[in-house]
C-alpha positions in Angstrom: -96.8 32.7 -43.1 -93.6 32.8 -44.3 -91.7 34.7 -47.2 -89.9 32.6 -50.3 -88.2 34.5 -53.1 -88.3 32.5 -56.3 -84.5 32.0 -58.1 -84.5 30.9 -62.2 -81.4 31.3 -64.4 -80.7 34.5 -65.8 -82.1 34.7 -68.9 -85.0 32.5 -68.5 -88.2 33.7 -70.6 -91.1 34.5 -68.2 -93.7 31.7 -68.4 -90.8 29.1 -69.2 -91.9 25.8 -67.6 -87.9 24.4 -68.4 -86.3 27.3 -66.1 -88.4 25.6 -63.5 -86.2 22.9 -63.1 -83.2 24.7 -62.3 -85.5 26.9 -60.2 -85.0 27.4 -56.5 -86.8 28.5 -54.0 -85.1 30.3 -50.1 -87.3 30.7 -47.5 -86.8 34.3 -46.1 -85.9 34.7 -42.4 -84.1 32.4 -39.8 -83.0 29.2 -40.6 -82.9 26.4 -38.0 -80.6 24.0 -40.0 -77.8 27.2 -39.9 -78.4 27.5 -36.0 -78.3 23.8 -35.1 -75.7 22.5 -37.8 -73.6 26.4 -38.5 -70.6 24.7 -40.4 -72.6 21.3 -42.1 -75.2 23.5 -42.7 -73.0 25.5 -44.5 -71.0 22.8 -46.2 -74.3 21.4 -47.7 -75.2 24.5 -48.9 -71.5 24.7 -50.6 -71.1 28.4 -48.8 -67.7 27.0 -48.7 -66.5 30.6 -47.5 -68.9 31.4 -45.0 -68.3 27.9 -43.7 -64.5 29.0 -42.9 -65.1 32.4 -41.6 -67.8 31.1 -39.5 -65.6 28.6 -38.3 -62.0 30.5 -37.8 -64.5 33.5 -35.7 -65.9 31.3 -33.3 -63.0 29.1 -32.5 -61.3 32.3 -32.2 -63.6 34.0 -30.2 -63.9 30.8 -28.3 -59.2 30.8 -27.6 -59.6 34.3 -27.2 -62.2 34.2 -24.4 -60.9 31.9 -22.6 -57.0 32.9 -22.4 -58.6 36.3 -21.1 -60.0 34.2 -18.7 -64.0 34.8 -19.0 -66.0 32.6 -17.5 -67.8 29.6 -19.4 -71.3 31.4 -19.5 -70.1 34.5 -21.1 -67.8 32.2 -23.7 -71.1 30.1 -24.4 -73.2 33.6 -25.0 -71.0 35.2 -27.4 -70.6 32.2 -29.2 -74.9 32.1 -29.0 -75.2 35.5 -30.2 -72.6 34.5 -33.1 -75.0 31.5 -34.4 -77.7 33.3 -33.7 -76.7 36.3 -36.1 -75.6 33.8 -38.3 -78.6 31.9 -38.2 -80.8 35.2 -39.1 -77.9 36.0 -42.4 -77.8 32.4 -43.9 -80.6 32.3 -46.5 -79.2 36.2 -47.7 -75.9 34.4 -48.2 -77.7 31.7 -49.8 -79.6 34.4 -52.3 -76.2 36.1 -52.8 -74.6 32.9 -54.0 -77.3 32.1 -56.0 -77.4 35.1 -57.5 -73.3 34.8 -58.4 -73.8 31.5 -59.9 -76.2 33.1 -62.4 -79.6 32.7 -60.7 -82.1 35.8 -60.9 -84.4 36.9 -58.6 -87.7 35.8 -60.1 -90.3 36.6 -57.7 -91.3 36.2 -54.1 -94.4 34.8 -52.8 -95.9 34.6 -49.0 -97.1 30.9 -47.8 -97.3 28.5 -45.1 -95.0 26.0 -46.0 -92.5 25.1 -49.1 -94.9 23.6 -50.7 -97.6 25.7 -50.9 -94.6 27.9 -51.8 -93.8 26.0 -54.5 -97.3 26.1 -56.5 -97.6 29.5 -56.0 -94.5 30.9 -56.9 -94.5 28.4 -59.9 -98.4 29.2 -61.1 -97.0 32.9 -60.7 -94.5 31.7 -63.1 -96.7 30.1 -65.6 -98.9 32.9 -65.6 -96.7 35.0 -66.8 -96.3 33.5 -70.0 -99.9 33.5 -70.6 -100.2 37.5 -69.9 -97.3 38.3 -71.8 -96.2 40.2 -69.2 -93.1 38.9 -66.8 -93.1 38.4 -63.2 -92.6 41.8 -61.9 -88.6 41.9 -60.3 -87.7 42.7 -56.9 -87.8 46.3 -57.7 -90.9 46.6 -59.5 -92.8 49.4 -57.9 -95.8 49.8 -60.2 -96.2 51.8 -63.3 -94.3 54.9 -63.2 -96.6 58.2 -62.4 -95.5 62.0 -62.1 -95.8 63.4 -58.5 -98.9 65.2 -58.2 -98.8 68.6 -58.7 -98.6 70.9 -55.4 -101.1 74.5 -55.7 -99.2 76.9 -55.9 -99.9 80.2 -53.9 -101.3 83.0 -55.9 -98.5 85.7 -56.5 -98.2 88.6 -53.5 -99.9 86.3 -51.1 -98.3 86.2 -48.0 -97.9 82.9 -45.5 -99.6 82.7 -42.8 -98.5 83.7 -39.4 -99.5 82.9 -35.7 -103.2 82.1 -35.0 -103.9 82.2 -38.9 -101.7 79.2 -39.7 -103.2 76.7 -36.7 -106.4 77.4 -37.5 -108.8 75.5 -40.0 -110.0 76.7 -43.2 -113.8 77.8 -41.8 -111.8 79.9 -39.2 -113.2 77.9 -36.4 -110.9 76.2 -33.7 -107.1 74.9 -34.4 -107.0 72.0 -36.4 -103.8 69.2 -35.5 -101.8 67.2 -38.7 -103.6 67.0 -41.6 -106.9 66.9 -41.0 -109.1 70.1 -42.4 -111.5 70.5 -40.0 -111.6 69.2 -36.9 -113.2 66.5 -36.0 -117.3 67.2 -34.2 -119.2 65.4 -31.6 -120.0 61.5 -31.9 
C-alpha cells in the first residue's frame, strides 16, 4: 500500500467537483522514473532547478573524483548514492512546487495503486461537500481537548522515598513502569 497526498488549487471549496480537474495526485515515497531517468525525469516534471543542480553535482562529483584519481567503483557509488537520495526527495520537490504554483494540500489517502488512489482521494473530496465539513488539512489533529488534569497531592504530604516509591499501591511486591499492580500467575 502506498501513500498519495491529494493537490487542488488554493481556494477550491471542499466538495467542488471543478477543482478536480486541476487536481493532482503524488505518490509518497521513492520514485523509479527519478532514479532511472534523474534529469528527463526532472525536465518532465518542469523541476527546471532541481534538474540543473542535480546535473552540475553529479558531473561534478563525477570531474572531481576522477582528477583525485578514485577508482571507477567508488566514482559509480557516490554517484548511486546521489540518485538514490534523489530518487527518495523527488515527489517532496514535486509537492513543494505544487504547492508554489498555488496547489494546496487537500488530503492524503493510502492505496494500492493510482487509481484506486484516485477514487478514493476524489470520493473523500465529494464527500466533503455533502458533510459540510472540509477535508481535514495535513495538520488536522482532531478536535482540540484540554490536557487532563493531573491529582494533585494533598498539601504537607510528603513524596515518597526508597522502598515506598517502587512498591505498588496494596504494599505488596515492586511494581515496574506503569502498571499498578503487578501482574499474578497465568
Amino acid at each position: 500500500m502506498a501513500v498519495y497526498t491529494l493537490h487542488v488549487p488554493a481556494g477550491s471549496v471542499p466538495g467542488d467537483p471543478a477543482a478536480l480537474d486541476e487536481a493532482v495526485l503524488v505518490r509518497d515515497g521513492f520514485s523509479w522514473g527519478a532514479f532511472i531517468f534523474q534529469v528527463l525525469w526532472c525536465l518532465y516534471r518542469r523541476l527546471w532547478l532541481a534538474a540543473l543542480v542535480l546535473l552540475v553535482l553529479t558531473v561534478g562529483t563525477d570531474l572531481l573524483m576522477n582528477w583525485a584519481g578514485l577508482p571507477a567503483w567508488a566514482v559509480v557509488s557516490v554517484s548511486l548514492v546521489i540518485v538514490i537520495l534523489f530518487a527518495l526527495e523527488a515527489n517532496d520537490l514535486r509537492r513543494r512546487k505544487l504547492e508554489r504554483q498555488g496547489m494546496m494540500l487537500a488530503g492524503v489517502v493510502v492505496a494500492s495503486n493510482k487509481i484506486e488512489a484516485e477514487a478514493r482521494a476524489f470520493a473523500l473530496w465529494l464527500a466533503s461537500r455533502t458533510s459540510g465539513a472540509g477535508m481535514p488539512g495535513p495538520n488536522y489533529a482532531g478536535p482540540a481537548q484540554p490536557p487532563p488534569k493531573r491529582p494533585e497531592a494533598p498539601r504537607g504530604s510528603e513524596p515518597m522515598r526508597g522502598s515506598q516509591a517502587n512498591s505498588s499501591p496494596g504494599g505488596g511486591s515492586p511494581v515496574l513502569g506503569l502498571f499498578p499492580e503487578p501482574e499474578g500467575a497465568r
